[in-house]
Legacy VTK file of the C-alpha trace (Angstrom):
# vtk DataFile Version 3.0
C-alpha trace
ASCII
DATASET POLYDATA
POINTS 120 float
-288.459 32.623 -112.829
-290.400 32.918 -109.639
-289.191 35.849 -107.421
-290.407 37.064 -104.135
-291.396 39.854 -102.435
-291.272 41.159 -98.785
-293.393 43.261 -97.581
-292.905 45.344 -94.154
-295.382 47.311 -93.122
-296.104 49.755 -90.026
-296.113 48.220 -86.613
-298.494 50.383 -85.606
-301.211 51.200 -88.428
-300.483 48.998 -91.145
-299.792 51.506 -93.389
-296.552 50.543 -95.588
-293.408 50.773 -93.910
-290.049 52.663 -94.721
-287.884 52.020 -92.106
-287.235 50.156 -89.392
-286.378 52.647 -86.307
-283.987 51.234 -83.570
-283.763 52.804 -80.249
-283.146 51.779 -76.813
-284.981 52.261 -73.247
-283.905 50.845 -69.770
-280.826 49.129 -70.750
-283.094 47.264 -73.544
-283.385 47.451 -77.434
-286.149 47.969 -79.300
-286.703 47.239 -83.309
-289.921 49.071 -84.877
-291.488 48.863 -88.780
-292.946 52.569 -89.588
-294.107 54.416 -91.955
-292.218 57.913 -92.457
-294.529 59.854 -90.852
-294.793 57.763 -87.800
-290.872 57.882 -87.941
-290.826 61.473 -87.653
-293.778 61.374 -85.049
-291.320 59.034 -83.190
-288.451 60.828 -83.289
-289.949 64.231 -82.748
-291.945 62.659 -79.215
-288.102 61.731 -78.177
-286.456 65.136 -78.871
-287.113 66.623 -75.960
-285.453 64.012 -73.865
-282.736 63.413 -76.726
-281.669 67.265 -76.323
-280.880 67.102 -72.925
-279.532 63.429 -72.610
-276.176 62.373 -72.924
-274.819 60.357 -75.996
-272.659 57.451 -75.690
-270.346 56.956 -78.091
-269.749 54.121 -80.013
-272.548 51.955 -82.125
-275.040 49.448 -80.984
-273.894 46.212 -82.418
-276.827 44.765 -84.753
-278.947 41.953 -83.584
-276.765 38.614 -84.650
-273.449 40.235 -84.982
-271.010 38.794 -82.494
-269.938 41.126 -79.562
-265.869 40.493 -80.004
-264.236 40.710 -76.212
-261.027 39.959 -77.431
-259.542 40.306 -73.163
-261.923 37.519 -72.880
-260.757 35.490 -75.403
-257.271 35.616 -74.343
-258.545 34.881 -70.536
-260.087 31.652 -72.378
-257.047 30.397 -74.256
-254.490 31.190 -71.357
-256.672 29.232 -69.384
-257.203 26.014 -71.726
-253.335 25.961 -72.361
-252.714 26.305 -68.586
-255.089 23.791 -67.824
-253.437 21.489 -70.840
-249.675 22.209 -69.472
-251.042 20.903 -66.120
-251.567 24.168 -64.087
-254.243 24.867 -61.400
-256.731 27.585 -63.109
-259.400 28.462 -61.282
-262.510 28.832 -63.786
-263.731 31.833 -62.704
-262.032 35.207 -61.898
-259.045 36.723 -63.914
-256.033 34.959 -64.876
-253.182 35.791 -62.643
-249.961 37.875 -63.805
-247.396 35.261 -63.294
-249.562 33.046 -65.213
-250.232 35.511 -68.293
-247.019 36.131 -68.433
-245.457 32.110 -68.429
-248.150 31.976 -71.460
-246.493 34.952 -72.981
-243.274 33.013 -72.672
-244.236 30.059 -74.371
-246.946 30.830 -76.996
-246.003 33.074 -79.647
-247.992 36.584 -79.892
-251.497 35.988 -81.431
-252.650 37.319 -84.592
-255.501 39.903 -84.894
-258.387 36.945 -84.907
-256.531 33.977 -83.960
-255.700 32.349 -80.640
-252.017 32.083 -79.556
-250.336 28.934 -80.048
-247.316 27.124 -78.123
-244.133 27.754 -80.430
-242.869 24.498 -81.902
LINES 1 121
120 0 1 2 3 4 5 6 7 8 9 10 11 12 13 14 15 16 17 18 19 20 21 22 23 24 25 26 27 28 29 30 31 32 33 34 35 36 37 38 39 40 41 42 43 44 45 46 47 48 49 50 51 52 53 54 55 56 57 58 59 60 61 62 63 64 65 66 67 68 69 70 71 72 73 74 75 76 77 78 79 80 81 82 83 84 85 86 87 88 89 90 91 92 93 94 95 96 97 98 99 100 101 102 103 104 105 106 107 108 109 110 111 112 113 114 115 116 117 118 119
């Protein structure tokens, strides 16, 4: 049996890593591989800014999980059956009321994760 090994070590000495710190700067994200006491190093550096800053609440989806905008969605499948019952629909810009609501109508609620679909 041939198994395999990974492994991570500090971004910034070399040094074996523990954990991978994620933090964010300027509207950007930022991954790093340290060691624990270039972790704590880290993290005590920021706590003089984290103490006085504001946090926002909610989490910072992972890197490769999909951002659901489920308003979006909806926008996107109003518009495809609009476009398929022969309605003009601009591509751009939000769907108007009368619109939403003729799609309401005719399409049957969706489910959590699906798109609507006309009623049969």
């Amino acid at each position: 049996m041939r198994r395999i090994r990974t492994a991570v070590s500090d971004d910034l000495d070399g040094s074996p890593a523990e954990e991978t710190v994620v933090f964010a700067l300027d509207g950007e994200r930022y991954e790093i591989d340290l060691s624990a006491g270039n972790a704590a190093e880290l993290r005590q550096a920021l706590e003089p800014f984290v103490a006085w800053a504001r946090r926002i609440r909610g989490r910072i989806p992972r890197p490769g999980q999909p951002v659901q905008r489920p308003a979006l969605v909806r926008a996107q499948t109003i518009q495809a059956w609009a476009l398929e019952k022969g309605y003009e629909v601009s591509d751009r810009g939000p769907i108007p009321i009368w619109l939403s609501r003729e799609y309401d109508q005719h399409c049957e609620a969706p489910r959590a994760g699906e798109l609507g679909r006309p009623v049969r």
